[in-house]
C-alpha positions as a printed Julia matrix, in Angstrom:
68×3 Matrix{Float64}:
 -25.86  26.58   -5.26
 -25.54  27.34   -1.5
 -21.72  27.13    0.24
 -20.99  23.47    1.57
 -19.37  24.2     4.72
 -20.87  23.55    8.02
 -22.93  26.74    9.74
 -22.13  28.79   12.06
 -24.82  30.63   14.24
 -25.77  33.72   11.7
 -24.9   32.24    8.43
 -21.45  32.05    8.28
 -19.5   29.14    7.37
 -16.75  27.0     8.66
 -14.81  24.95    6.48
 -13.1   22.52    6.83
  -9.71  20.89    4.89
 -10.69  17.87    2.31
 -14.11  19.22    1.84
 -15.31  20.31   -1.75
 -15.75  23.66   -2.74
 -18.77  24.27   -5.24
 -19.21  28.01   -5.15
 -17.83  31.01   -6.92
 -13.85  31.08   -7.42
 -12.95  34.95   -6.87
  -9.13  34.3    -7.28
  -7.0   36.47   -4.6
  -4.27  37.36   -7.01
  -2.63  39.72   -4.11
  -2.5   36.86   -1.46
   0.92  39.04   -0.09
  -0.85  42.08    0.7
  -3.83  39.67    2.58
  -1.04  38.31    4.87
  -1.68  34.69    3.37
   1.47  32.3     2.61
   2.13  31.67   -1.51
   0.09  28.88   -2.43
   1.77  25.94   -3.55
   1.52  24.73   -7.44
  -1.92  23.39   -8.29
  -3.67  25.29   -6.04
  -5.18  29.09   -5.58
  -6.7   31.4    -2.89
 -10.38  32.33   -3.26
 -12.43  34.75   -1.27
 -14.82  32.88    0.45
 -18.0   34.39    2.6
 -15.97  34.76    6.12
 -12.51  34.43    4.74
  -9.34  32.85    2.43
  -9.86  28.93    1.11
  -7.0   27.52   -0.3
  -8.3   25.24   -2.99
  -7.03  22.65   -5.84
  -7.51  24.04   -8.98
  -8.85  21.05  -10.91
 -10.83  19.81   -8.3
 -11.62  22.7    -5.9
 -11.0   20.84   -2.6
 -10.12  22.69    0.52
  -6.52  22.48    1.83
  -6.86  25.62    3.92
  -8.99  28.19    5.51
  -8.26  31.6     6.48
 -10.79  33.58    8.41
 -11.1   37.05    8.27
């Protein structure tokens, strides 16, 4: 299933908080060492295509982006 965020001239994504997140959850277990604040309980980093989303576990919605 394609990425759900809005695109960006060359592919890339922008996404944006309260939207859904469908796609693969790569968990950033060293969030420290990729400069990105502790995420609060319930939710986890995940490398996205351009960057950081800070999801909700149970229902992967999108409190934050980080692009990198």
């Amino acid at each position: 299933m394609p990425p759900q965020g809005l695109a960006y001239p060359g592919g890339d994504y922008r996404w944006e908080r309260g939207q859904r997140y469908h796609g693969p959850r790569q968990v950033v277990h060293d969030w420290r060492h990729q400069r990105l604040r502790p995420p609060p309980a319930g939710y986890q980093w995940v490398r996205a295509e351009s960057g950081y989303l800070l999801l909700a576990v149970p229902t992967g919605l999108i409190l934050e982006f980080v692009a990198r």
